[in-house]
ROFI-155350 format. One record per residue: x, z, y of N, C-alpha, C in turn; residue number from 1; residue in three letters. Coordinates in nm, 4 decimals, decimal comma. Layout:
# ROFI-155350
+----------+----------+----------+----------+----------+----------+----------+----------+----------+-----+------+
|       nu |       nw |       nv |      cau |      caw |      cav |       cu |       cw |       cv | seq | type |
+----------+----------+----------+----------+----------+----------+----------+----------+----------+-----+------+
|        X |        Z |        Y |        X |        Z |        Y |        X |        Z |        Y | NUM |  ala |
...
+----------+----------+----------+----------+----------+----------+----------+----------+----------+-----+------+
END
This chain:
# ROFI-155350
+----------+----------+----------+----------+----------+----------+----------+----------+----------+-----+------+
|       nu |       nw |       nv |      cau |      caw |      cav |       cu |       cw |       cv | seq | type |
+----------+----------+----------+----------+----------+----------+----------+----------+----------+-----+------+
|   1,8103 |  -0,4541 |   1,2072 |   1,7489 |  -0,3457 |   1,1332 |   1,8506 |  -0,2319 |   1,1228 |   1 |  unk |
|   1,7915 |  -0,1410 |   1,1207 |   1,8873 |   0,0258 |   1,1582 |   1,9457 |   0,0629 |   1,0078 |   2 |  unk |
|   2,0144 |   0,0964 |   0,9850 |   2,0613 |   0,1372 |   0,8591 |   1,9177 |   0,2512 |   0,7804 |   3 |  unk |
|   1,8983 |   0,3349 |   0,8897 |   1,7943 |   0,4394 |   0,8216 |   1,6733 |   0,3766 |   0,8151 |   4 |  unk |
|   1,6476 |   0,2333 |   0,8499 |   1,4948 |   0,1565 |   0,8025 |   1,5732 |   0,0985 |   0,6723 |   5 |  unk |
|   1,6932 |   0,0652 |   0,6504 |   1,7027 |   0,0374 |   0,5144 |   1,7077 |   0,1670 |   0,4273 |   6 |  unk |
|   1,7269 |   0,2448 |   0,4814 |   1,8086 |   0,3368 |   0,3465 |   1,6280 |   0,3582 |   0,2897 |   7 |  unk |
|   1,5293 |   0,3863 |   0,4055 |   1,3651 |   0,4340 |   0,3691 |   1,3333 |   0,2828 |   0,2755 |   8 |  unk |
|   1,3587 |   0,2176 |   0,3641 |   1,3196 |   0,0829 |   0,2440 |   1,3541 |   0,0871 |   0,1053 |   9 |  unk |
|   1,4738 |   0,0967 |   0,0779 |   1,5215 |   0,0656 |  -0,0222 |   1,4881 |   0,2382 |  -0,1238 |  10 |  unk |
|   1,4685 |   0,3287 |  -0,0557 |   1,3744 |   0,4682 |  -0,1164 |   1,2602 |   0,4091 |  -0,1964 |  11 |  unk |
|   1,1878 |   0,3379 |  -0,0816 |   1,0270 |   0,3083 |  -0,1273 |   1,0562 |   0,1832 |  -0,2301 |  12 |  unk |
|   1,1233 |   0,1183 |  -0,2378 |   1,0839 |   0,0374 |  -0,3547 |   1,1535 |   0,0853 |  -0,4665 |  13 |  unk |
|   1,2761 |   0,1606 |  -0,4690 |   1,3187 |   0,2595 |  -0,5787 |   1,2291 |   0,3455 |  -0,6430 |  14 |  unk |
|   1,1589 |   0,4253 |  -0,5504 |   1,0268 |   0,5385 |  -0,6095 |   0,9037 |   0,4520 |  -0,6022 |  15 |  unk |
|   0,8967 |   0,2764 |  -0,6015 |   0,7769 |   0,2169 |  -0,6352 |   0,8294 |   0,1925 |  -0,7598 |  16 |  unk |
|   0,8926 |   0,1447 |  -0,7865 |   1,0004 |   0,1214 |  -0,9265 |   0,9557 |   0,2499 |  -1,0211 |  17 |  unk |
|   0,9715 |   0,3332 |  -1,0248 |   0,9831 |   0,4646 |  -1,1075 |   0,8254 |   0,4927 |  -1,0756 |  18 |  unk |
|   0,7369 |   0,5003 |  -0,9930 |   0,6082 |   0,5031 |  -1,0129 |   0,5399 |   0,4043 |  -1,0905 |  19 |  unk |
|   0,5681 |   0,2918 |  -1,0669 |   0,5058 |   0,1642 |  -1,1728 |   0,5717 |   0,1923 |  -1,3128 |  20 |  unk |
|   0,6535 |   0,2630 |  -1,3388 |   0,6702 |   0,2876 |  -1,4698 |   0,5968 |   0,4161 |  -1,5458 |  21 |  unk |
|   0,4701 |   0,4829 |  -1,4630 |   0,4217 |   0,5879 |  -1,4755 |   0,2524 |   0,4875 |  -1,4790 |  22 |  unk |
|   0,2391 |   0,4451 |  -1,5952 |   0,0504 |   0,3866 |  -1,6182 |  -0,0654 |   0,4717 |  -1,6120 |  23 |  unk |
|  -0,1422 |   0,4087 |  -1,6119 |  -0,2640 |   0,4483 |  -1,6283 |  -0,3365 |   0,3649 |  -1,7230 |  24 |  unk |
|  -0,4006 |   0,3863 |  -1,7961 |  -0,4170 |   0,3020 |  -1,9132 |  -0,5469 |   0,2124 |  -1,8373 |  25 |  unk |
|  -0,5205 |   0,0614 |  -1,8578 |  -0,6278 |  -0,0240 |  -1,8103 |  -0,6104 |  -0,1890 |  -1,9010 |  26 |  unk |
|  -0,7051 |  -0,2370 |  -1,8285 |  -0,6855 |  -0,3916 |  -1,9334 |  -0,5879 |  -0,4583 |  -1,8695 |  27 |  unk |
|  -0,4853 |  -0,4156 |  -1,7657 |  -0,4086 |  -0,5044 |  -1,7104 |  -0,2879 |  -0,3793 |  -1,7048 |  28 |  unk |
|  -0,1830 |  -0,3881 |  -1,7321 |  -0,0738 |  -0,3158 |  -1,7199 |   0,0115 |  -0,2851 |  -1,6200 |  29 |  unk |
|  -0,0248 |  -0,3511 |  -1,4854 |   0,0408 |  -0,2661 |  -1,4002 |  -0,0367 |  -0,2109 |  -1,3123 |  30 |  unk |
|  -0,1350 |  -0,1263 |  -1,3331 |  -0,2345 |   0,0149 |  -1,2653 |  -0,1257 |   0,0972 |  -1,2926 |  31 |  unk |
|  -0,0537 |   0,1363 |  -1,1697 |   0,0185 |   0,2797 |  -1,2138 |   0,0447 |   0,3225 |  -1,0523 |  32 |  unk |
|   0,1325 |   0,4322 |  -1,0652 |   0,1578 |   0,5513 |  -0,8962 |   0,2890 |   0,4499 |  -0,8115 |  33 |  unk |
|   0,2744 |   0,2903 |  -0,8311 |   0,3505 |   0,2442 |  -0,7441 |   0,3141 |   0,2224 |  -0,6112 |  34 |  unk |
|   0,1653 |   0,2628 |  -0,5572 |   0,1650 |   0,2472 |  -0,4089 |   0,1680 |   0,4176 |  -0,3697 |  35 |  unk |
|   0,2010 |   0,5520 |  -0,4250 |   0,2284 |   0,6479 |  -0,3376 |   0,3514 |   0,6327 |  -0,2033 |  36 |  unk |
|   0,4915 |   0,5592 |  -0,2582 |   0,5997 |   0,5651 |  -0,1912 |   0,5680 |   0,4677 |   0,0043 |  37 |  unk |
|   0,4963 |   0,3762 |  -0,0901 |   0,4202 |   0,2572 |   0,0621 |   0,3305 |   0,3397 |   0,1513 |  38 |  unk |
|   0,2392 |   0,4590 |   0,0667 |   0,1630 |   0,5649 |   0,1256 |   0,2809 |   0,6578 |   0,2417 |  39 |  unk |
|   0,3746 |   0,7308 |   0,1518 |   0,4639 |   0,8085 |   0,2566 |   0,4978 |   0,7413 |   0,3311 |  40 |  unk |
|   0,5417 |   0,6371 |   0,3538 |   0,6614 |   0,5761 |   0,4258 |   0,5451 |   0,5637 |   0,5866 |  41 |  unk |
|   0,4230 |   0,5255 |   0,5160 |   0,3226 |   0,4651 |   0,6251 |   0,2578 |   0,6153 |   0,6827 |  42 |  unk |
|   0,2764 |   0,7298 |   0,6239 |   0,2386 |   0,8514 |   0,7266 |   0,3159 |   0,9000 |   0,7817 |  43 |  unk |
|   0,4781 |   0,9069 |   0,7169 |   0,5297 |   0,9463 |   0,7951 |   0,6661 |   0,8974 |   0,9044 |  44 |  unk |
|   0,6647 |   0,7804 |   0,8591 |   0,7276 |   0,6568 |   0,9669 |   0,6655 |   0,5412 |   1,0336 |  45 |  unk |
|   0,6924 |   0,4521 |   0,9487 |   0,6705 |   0,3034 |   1,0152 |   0,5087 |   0,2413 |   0,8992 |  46 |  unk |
|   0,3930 |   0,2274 |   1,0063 |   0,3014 |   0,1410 |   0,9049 |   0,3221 |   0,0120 |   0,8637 |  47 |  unk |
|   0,4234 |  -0,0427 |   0,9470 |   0,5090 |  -0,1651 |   0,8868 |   0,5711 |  -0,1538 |   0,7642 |  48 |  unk |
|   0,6530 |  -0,0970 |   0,7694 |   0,7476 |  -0,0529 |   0,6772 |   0,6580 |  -0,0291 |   0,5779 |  49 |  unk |
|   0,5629 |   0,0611 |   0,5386 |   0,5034 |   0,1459 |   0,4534 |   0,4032 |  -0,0293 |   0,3983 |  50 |  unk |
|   0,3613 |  -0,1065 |   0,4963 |   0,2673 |  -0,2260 |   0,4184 |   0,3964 |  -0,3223 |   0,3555 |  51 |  unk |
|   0,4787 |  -0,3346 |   0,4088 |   0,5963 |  -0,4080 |   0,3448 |   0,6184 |  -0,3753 |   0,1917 |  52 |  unk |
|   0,6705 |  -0,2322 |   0,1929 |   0,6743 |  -0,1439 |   0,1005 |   0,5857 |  -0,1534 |  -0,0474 |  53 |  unk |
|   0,4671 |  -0,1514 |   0,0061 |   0,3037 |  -0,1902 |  -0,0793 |   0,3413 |  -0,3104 |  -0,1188 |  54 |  unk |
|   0,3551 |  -0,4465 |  -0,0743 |   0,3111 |  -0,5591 |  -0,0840 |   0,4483 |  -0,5768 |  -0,2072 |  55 |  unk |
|   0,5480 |  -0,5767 |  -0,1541 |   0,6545 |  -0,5971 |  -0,2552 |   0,6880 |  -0,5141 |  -0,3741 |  56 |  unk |
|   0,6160 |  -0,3449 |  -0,3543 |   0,5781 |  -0,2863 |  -0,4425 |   0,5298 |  -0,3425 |  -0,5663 |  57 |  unk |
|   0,4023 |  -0,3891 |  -0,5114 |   0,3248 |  -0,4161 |  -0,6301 |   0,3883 |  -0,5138 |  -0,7038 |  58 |  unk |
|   0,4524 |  -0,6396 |  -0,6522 |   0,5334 |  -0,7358 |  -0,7138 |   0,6278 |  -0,6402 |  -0,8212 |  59 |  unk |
|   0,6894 |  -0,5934 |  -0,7757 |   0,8139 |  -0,5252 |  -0,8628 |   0,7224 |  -0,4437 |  -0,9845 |  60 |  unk |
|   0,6146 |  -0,3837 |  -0,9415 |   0,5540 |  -0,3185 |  -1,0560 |   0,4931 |  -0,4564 |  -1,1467 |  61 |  unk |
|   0,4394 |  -0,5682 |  -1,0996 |   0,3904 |  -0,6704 |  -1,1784 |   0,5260 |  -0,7637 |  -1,2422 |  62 |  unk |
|   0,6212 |  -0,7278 |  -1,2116 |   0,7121 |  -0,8222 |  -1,2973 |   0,7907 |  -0,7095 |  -1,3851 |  63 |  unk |
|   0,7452 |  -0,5866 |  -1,3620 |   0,7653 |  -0,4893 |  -1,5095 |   0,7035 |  -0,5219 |  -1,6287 |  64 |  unk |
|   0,5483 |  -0,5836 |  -1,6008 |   0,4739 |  -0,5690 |  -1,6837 |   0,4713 |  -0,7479 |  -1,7165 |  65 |  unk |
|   0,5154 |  -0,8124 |  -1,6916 |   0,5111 |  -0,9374 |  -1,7157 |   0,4769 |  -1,0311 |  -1,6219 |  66 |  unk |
|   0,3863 |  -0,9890 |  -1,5337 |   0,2692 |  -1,0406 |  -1,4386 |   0,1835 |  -1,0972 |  -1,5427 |  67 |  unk |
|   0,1027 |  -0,9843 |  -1,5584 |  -0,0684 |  -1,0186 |  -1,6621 |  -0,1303 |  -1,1229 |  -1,5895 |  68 |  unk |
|  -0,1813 |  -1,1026 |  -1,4647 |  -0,2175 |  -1,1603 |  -1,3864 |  -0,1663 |  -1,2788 |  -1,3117 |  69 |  unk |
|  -0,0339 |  -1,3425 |  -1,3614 |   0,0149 |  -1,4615 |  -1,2918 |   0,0358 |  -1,4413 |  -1,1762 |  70 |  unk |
|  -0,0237 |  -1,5824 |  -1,1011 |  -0,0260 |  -1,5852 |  -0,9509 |  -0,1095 |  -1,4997 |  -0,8483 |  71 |  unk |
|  -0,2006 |  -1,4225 |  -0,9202 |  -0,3192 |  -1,3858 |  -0,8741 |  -0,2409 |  -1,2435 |  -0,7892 |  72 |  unk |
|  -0,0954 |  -1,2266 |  -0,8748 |  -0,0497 |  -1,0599 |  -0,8471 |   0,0098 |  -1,0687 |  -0,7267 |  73 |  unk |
|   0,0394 |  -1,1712 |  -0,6392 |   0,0400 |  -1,2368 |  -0,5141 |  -0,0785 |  -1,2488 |  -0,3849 |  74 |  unk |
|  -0,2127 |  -1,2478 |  -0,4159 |  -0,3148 |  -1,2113 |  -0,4070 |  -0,2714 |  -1,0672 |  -0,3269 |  75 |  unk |
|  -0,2914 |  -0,9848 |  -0,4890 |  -0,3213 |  -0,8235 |  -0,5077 |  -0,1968 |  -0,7658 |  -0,4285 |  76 |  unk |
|  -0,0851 |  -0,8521 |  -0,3447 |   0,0231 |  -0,7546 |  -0,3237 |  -0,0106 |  -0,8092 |  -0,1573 |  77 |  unk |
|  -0,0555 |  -0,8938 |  -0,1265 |  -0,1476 |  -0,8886 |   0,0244 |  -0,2394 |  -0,7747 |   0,0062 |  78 |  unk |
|  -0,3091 |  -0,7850 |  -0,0882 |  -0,4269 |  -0,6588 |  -0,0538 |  -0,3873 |  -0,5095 |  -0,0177 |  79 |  unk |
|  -0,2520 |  -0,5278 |  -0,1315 |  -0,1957 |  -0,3443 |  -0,0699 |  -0,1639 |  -0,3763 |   0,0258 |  80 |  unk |
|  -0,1233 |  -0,4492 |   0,0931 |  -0,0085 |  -0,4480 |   0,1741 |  -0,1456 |  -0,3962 |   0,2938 |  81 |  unk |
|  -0,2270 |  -0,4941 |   0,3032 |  -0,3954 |  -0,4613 |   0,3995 |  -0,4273 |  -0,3278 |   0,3617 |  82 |  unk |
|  -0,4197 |  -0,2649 |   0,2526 |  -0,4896 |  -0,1412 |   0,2248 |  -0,4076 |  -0,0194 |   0,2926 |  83 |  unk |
|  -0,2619 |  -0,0252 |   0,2832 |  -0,1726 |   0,0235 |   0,3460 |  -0,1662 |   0,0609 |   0,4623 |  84 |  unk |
|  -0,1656 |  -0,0650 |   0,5207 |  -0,1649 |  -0,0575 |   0,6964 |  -0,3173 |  -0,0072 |   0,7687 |  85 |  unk |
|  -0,4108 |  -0,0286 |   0,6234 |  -0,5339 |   0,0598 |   0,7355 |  -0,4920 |   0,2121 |   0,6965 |  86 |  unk |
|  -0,4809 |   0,2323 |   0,6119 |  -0,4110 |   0,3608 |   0,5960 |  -0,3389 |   0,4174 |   0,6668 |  87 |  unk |
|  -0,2322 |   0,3479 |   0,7077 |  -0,1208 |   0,4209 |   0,8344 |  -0,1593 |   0,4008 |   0,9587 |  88 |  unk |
|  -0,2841 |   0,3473 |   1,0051 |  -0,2634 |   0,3494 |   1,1140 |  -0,4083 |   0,4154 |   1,1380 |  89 |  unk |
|  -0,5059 |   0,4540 |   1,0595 |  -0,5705 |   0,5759 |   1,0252 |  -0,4922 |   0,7276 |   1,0408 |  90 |  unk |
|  -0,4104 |   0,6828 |   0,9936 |  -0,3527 |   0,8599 |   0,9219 |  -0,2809 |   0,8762 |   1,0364 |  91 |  unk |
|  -0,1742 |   0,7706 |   1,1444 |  -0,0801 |   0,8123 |   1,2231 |  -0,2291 |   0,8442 |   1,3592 |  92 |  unk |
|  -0,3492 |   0,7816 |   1,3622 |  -0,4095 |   0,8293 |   1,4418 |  -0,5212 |   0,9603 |   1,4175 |  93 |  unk |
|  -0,4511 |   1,0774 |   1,3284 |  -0,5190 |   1,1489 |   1,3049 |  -0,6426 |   1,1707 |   1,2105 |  94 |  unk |
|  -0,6939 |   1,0879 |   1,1254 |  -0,7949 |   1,0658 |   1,0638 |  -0,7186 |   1,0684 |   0,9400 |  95 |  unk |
|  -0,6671 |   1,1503 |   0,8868 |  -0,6349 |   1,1671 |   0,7415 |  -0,6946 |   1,1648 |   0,6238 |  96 |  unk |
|  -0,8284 |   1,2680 |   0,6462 |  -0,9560 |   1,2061 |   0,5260 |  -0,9690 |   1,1106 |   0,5545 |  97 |  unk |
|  -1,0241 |   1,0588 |   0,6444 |  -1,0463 |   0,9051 |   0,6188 |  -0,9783 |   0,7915 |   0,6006 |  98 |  unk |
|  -0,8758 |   0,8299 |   0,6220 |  -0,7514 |   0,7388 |   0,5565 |  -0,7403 |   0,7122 |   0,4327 |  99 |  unk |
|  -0,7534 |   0,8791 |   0,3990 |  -0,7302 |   0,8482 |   0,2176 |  -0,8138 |   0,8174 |   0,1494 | 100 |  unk |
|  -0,9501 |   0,8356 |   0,2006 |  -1,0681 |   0,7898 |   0,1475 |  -1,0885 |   0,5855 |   0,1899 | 101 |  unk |
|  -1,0295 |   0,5912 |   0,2930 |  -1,0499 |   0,4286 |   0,2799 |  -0,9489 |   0,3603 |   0,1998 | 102 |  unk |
|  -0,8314 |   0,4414 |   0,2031 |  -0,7165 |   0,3474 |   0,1109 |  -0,7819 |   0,3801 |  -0,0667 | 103 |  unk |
|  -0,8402 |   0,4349 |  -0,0786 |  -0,9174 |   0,5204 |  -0,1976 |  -1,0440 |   0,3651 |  -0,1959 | 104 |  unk |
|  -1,1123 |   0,3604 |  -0,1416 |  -1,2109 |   0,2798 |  -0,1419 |  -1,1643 |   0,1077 |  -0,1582 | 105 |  unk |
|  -1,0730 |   0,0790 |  -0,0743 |  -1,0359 |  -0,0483 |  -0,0247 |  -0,9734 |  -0,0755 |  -0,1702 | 106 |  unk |
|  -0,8143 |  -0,0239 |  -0,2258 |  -0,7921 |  -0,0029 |  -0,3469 |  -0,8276 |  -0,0278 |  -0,4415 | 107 |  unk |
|  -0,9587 |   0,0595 |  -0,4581 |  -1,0006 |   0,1036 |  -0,6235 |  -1,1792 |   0,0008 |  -0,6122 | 108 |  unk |
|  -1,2466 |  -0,0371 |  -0,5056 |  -1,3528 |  -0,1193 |  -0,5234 |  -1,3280 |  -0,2580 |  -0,4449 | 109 |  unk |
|  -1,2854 |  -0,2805 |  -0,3140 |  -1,2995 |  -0,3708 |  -0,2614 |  -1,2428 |  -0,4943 |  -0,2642 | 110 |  unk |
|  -1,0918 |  -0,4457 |  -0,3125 |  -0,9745 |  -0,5779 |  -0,3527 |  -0,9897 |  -0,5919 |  -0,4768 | 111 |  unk |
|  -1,0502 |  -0,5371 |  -0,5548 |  -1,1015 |  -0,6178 |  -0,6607 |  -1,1631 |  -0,6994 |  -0,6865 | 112 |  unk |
|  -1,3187 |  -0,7179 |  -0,5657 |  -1,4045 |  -0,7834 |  -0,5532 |  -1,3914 |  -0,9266 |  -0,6038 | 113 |  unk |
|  -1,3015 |  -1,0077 |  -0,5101 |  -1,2379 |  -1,1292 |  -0,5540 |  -1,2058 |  -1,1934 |  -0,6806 | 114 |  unk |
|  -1,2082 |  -1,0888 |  -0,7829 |  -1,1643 |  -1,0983 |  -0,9179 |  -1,3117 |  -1,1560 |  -0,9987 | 115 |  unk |
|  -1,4276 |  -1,0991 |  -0,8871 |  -1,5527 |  -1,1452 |  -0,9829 |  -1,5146 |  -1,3264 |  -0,9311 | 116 |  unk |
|  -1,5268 |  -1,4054 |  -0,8905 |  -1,5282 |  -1,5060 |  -0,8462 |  -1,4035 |  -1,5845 |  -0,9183 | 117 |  unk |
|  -1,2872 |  -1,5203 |  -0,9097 |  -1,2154 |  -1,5703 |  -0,9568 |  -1,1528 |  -1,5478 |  -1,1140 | 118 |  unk |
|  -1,2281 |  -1,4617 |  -1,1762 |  -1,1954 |  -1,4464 |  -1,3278 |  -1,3622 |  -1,4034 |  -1,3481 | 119 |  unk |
|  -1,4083 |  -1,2824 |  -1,3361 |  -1,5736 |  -1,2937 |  -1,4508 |  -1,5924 |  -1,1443 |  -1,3602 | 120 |  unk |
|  -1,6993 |  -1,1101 |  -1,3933 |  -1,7745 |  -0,9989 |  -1,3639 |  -1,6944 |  -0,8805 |  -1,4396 | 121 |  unk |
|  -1,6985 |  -0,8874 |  -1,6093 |  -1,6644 |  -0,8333 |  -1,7038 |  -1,4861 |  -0,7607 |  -1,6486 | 122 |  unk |
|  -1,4489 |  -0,8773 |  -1,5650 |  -1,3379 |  -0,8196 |  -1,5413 |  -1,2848 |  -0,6994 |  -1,4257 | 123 |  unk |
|  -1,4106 |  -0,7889 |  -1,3408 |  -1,4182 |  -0,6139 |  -1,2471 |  -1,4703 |  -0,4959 |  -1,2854 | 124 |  unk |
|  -1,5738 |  -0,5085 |  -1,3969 |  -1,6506 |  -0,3746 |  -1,4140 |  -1,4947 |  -0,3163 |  -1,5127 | 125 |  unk |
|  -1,3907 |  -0,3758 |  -1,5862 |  -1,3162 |  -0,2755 |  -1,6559 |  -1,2266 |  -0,2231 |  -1,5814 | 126 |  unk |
|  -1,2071 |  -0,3137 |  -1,4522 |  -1,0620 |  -0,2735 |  -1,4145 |  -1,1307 |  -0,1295 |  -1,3046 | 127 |  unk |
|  -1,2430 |  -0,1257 |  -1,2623 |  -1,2461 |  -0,0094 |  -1,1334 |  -1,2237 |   0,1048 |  -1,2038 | 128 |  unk |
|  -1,2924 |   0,1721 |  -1,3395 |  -1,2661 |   0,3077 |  -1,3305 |  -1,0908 |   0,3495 |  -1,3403 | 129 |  unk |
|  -0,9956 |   0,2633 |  -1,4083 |  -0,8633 |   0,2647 |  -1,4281 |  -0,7494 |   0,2858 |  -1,2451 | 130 |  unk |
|  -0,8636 |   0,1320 |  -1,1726 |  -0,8284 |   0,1616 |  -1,0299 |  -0,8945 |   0,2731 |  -0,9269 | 131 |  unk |
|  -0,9862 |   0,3091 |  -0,9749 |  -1,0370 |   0,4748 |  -0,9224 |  -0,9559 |   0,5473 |  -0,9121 | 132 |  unk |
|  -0,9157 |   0,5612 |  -1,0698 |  -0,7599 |   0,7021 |  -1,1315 |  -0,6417 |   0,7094 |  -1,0397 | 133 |  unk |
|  -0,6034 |   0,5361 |  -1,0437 |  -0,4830 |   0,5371 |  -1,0047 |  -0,4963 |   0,5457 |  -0,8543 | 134 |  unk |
|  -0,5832 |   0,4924 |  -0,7612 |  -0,5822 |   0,5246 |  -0,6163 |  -0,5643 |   0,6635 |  -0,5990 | 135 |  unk |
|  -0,6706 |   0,7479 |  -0,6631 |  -0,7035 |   0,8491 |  -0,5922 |  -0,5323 |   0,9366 |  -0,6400 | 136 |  unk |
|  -0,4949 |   0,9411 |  -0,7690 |  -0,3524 |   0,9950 |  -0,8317 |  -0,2149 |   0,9576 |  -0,7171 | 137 |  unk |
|  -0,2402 |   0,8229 |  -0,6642 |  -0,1428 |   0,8179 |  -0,5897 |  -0,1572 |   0,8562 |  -0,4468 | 138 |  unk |
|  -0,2767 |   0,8734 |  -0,4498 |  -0,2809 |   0,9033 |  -0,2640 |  -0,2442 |   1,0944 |  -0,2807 | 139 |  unk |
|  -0,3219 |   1,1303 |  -0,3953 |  -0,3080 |   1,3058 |  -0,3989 |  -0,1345 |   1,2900 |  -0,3735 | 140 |  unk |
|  -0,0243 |   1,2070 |  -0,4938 |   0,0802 |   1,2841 |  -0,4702 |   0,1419 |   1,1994 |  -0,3647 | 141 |  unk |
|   0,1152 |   1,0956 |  -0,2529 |   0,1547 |   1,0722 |  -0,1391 |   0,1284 |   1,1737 |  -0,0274 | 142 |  unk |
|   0,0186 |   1,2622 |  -0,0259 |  -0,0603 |   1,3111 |   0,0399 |   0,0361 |   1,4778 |  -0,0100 | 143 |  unk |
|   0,0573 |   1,5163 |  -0,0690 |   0,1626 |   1,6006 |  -0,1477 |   0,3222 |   1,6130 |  -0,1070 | 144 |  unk |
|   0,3622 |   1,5178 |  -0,1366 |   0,4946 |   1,4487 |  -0,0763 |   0,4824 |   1,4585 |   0,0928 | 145 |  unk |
|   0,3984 |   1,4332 |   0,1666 |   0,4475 |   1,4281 |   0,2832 |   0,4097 |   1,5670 |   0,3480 | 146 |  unk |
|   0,3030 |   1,6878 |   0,3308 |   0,2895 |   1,8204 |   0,3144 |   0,4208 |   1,8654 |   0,2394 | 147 |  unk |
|   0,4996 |   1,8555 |   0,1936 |   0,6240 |   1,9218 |   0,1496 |   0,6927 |   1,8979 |   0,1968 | 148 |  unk |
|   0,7410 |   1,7433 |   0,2329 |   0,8553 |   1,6727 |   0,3325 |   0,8454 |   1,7547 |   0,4557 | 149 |  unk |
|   0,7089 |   1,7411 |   0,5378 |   0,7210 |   1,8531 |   0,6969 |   0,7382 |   1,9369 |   0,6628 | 150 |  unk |
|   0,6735 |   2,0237 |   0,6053 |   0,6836 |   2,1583 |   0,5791 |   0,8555 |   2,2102 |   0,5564 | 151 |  unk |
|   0,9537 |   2,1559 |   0,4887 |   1,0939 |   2,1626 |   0,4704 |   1,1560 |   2,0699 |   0,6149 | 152 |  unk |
|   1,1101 |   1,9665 |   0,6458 |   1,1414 |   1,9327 |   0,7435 |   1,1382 |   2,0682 |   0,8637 | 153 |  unk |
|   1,0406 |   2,1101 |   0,9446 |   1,0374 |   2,2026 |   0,9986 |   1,0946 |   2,2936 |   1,0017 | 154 |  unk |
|   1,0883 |   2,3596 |   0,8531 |   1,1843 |   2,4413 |   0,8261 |   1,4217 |   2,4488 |   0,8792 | 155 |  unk |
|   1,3912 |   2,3115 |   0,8459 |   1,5180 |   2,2507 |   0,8678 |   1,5551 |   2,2798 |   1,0151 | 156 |  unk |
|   1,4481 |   2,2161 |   1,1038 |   1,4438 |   2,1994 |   1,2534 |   1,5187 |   2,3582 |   1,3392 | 157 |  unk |
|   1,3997 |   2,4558 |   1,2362 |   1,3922 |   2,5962 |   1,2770 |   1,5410 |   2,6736 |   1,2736 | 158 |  unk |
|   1,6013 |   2,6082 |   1,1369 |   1,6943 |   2,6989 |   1,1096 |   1,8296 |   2,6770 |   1,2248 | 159 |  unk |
|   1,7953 |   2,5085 |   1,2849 |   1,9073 |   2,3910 |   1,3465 |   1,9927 |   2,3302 |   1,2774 | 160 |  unk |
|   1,9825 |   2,3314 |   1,1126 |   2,0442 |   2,2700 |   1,0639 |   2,1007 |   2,1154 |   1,1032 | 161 |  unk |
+----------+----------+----------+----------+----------+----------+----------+----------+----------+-----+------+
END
C-alpha cells in the first residue's frame, strides 16, 4: 500500500470521526455526516477505498455512541460499505445524479428494510425520516467538498504549482 492510499485512508476515517460527532436527532444515535468522507474518497479516487472507508466508518461512528444497535451495526457497516461502491462506480462513470440519488435511496430506505424483520415495523417507520436528513446532508456536503477540491485542484495545476 502507497503511503498516499494511507495518508487518504487515514483522512477518511479522521473526517468520519468528526462527522459522526455531528447528529441528527433519531431513535438510534449514530445517524450523523459520517458517510460524506467514504462519499469523497469514492468520487474522487479509489471506490475501494471510499467502501472501505464507509464500512469502518460507520463502526467508529457506532462505538461513539455505544453501539445502540449491538451486532446489528455490523450488518449496517456492510450496507454502507454496498451503498458506497454503487455510488463510486456510478459517479466515476459519469452518472452523478444518479449516484447521489441512489446512495440517497439505498441509505435512507433500502438498508433499513431488514430492520422490519429483524426488530419491528415501528422501527423502520422512525428511523427513515432521520435517515432521509442524514443521506441527503451528507451526500450535499460530499458532493460540495469534491466541487471545491477540483475546482482549487485545477487551479493549482494552472498556476504549476
Amino acid at each position: 500500500m502507497t503511503s498516499k492510499k494511507i495518508v487518504w485512508f487515514a483522512l477518511g476515517f479522521a473526517f468520519t470521526v468528526i462527522g459522526s460527532l455531528i447528529k441528527i436527532p433519531a431513535i438510534v444515535g449514530s445517524v450523523g455526516l459520517d458517510a460524506f468522507p467514504s462519499l469523497v474518497i469514492a468520487s474522487l479516487f479509489s471506490v475501494g477505498m471510499g467502501g472501505i472507508v464507509a464500512g469502518v466508518g460507520h463502526l467508529l461512528s457506532a462505538l461513539l455512541t455505544g453501539f445502540p444497535l449491538g451486532p446489528f451495526h455490523l450488518f449496517i457497516a456492510f450496507e454502507m460499505t454496498f451503498c458506497v461502491l454503487i455510488y463510486g462506480y456510478l459517479y466515476q462513470a459519469g452518472k452523478k445524479k444518479l449516484a447521489a440519488f441512489m446512495f440517497w435511496i439505498g441509505n435512507a430506505i433500502i438498508s433499513p428494510i431488514p430492520f422490519i424483520f429483524l426488530l419491528n415495523w415501528s422501527f423502520f417507520i422512525a428511523m427513515i425520516p432521520s435517515l432521509m436528513i442524514g443521506a441527503a446532508i451528507n451526500i450535499a456536503v460530499a458532493l460540495l467538498f469534491v466541487r471545491v477540491f477540483q475546482e482549487r485542484l485545477s487551479r493549482v495545476i494552472k498556476r504549476g504549482d
